[in-house]
C-alpha positions in Angstrom: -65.2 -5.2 115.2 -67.2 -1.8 115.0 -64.9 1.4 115.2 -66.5 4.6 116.4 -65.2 7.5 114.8 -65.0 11.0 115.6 -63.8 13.8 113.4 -63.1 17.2 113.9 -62.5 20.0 111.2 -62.6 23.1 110.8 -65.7 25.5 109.6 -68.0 23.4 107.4 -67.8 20.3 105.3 -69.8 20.4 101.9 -70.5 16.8 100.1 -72.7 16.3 97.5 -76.3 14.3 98.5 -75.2 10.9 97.1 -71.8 10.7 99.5 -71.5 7.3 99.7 -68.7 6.3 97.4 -66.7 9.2 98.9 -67.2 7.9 102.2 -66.3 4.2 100.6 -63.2 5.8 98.8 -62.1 7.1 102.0 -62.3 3.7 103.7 -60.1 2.2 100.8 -57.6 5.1 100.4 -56.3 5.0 104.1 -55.9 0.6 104.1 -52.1 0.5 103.8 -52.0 -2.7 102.9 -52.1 -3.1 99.3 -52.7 -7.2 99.4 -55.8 -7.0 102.0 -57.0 -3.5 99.7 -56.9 -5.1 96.5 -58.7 -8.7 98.0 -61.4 -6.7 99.6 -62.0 -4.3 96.1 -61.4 -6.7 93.3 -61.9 -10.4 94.9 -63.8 -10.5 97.8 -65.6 -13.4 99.4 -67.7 -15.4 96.2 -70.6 -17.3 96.8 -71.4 -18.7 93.4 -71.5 -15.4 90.8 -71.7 -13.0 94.1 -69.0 -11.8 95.9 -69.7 -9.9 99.1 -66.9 -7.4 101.0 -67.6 -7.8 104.4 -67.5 -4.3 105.7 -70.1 -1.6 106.1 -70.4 1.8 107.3 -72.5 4.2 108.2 -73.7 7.8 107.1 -71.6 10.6 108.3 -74.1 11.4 111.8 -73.9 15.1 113.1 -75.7 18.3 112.7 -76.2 19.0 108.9 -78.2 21.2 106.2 -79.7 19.6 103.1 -78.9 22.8 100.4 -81.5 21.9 97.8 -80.4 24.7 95.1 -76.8 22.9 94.5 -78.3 19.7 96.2 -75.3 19.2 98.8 -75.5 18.4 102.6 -73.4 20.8 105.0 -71.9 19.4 108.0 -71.1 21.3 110.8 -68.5 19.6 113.5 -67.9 17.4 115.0 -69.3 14.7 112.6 -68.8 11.0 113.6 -68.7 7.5 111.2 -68.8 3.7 112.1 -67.1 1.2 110.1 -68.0 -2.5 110.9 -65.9 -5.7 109.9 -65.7 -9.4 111.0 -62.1 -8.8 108.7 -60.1 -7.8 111.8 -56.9 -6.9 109.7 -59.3 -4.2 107.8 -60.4 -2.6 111.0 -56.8 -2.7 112.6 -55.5 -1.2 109.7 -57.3 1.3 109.1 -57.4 2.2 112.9 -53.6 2.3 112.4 -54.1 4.6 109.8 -56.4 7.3 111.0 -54.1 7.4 114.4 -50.5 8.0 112.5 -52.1 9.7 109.6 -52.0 14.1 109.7 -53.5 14.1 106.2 -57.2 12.9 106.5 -59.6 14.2 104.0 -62.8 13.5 102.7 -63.1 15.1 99.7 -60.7 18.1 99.7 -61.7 18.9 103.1 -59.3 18.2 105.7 -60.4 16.5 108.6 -58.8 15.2 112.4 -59.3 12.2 114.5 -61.0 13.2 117.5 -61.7 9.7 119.1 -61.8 5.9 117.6 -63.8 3.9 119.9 -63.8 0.2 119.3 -66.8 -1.9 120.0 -67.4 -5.5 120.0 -70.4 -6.6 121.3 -71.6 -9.8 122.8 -74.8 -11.0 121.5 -77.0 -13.7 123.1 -80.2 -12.7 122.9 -82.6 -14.4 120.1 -84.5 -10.7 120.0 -83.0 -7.2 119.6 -84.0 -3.8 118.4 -82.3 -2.0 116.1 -81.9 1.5 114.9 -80.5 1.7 110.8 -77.3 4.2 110.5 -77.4 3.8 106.7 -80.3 2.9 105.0 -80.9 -1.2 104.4 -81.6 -2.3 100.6 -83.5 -5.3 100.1 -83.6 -5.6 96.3 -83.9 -9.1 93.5 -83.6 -8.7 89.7 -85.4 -10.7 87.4 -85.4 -10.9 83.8 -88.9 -9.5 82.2 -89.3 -9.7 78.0 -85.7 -10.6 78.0 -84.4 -7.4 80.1 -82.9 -7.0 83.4 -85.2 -5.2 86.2 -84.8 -4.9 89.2 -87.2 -4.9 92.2 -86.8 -3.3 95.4 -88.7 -4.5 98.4 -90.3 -2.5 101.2 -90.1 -3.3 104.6 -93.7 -3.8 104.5 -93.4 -5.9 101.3 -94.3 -9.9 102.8 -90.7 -10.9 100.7 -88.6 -8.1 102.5 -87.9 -10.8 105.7 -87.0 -13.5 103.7 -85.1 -11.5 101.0 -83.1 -10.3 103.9 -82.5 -13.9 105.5 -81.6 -15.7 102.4 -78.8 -13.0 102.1 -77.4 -13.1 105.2 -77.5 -17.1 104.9 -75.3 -16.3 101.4 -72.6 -13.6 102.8 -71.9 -16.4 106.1 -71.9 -19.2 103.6 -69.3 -17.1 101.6 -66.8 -16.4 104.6 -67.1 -19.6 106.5 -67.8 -21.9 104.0 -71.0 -22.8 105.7 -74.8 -22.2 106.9 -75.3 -22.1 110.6 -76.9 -25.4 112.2 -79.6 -22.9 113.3 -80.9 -20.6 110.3 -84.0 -18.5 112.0 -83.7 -14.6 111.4 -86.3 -12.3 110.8 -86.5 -8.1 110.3 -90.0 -6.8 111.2 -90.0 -2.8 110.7 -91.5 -1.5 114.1 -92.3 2.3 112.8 -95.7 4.1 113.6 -95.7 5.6 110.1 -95.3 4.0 106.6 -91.4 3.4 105.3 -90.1 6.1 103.3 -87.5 5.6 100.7 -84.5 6.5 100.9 -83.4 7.1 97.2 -79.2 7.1 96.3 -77.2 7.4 93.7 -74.3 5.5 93.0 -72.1 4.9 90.1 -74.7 6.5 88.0 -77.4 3.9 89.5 -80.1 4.8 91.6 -80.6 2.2 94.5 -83.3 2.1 96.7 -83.3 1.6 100.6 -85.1 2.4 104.1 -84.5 4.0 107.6 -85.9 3.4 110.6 -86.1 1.3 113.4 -86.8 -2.9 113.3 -86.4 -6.1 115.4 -84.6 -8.5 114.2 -85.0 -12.0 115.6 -83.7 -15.2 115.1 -80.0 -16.9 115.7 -77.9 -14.4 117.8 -74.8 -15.7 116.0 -76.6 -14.4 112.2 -77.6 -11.2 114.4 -74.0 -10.9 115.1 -73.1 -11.5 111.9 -74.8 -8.8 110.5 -74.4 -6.4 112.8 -70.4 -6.5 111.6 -71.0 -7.3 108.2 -74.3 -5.5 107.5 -78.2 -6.0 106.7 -79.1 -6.6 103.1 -77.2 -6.4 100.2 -74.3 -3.2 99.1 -73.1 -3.5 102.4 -69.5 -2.4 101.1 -71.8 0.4 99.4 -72.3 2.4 102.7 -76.1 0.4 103.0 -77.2 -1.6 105.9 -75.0 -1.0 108.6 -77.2 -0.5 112.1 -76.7 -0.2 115.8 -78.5 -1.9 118.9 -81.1 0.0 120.2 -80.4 0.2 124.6 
């Protein structure tokens, strides 16, 4: 499922430019239960040494100012955040949550529940656009003179499709224990003007990822699949989470 959600506060909320683990942060502190919270943050779903979360969300959208000086974003209200999941005890929960909860912050900014609008949408065509709500990261690390390195990959890189495929073919493996019978999917970026990178920091590491607007085409059950569980990899990160363009 894909919740909608709308916050209210009150006069402006400051974060710094690299939000995303206090966005992620937020999404773990208000799942109540403890068993599903610790399974989705220490365990997850493995696929060989990978383990993927299966949830993704999107940057906080709403009218903001990029400060450079102190390098913070300023959001003015309302501000509004999807969270996406094919675990349907995470997204009740935390729907649970946000509705009985009067103590909501992110950061030490207090915020209200406006709306939650839940969306679950049917998918049958082989072709769809899409606009990117968080930016996708298509990466592979290789070992060069004996050192780790790792490579990020374009949209316009000739790899970025298939890096992208072969990952969604690894996160559906990892939570159903198989590949689909029918394993086409592609990501063409459909942009007038050259990708630009959108660079993050988390945990101290700088990752690497792209906006923008794509087709993706292929199996509408993988298309499905990501559009819950998110394009490319650090899904759980706050990176690859899109919606369907109308």
């Amino acid at each position: 499922m894909r919740l909608i959600c709308n916050f209210d506060f009150e006069g402006e909320l400051v974060l710094p430019a690299n939000y995303n683990q206090i966005l992620q942060g937020f999404i773990y502190n208000n799942l109540t239960n403890e068993v599903l919270r610790t399974f989705i943050h220490e365990i997850g779903f493995k696929k060989g040494k990978r383990k993927y979360k299966m949830f993704t969300f999107s940057r906080l959208l709403g009218r903001f100012q990029y400060i450079r000086a102190d390098k913070t974003i300023k959001f003015h209200p309302p501000i509004q955040l999807h969270i996406s999941s094919l675990i349907d005890d995470l997204v009740n929960d935390i729907t649970t949550t946000f509705f009985k909860s009067n103590d909501l912050f992110l950061k030490d900014k207090q915020i209200n529940l406006v709306s939650v609008n839940v969306k679950s949408p049917d998918f049958k065509s082989r072709q769809v656009k899409i606009d990117m709500l968080s930016p996708i990261v298509v990466y592979s690390t290789l070992t060069v003179n004996g050192q780790k390195k790792t490579i990020y990959y374009s949209p316009l890189d000739p790899l970025f499709s298939r890096h992208v495929k072969d990952n969604a073919l690894r996160k559906y493996s990892a939570l159903y224990g198989k590949i689909p019978d029918d394993e086409e999917f592609e990501i063409y970026y459909t942009e007038n003007t050259e990708p630009k990178p959108i660079i993050t920091t988390y945990h101290n590491t700088i990752v690497k990822g792209s906006l923008g607007s794509f087709i993706l085409k292929g199996n509408p059950e993988l298309i499905k699949f990501t559009y819950f569980t998110g394009l490319g990899s650090k899904n759980s990160q706050g990176f690859g989470c899109f919606e369907i363009r109308n």
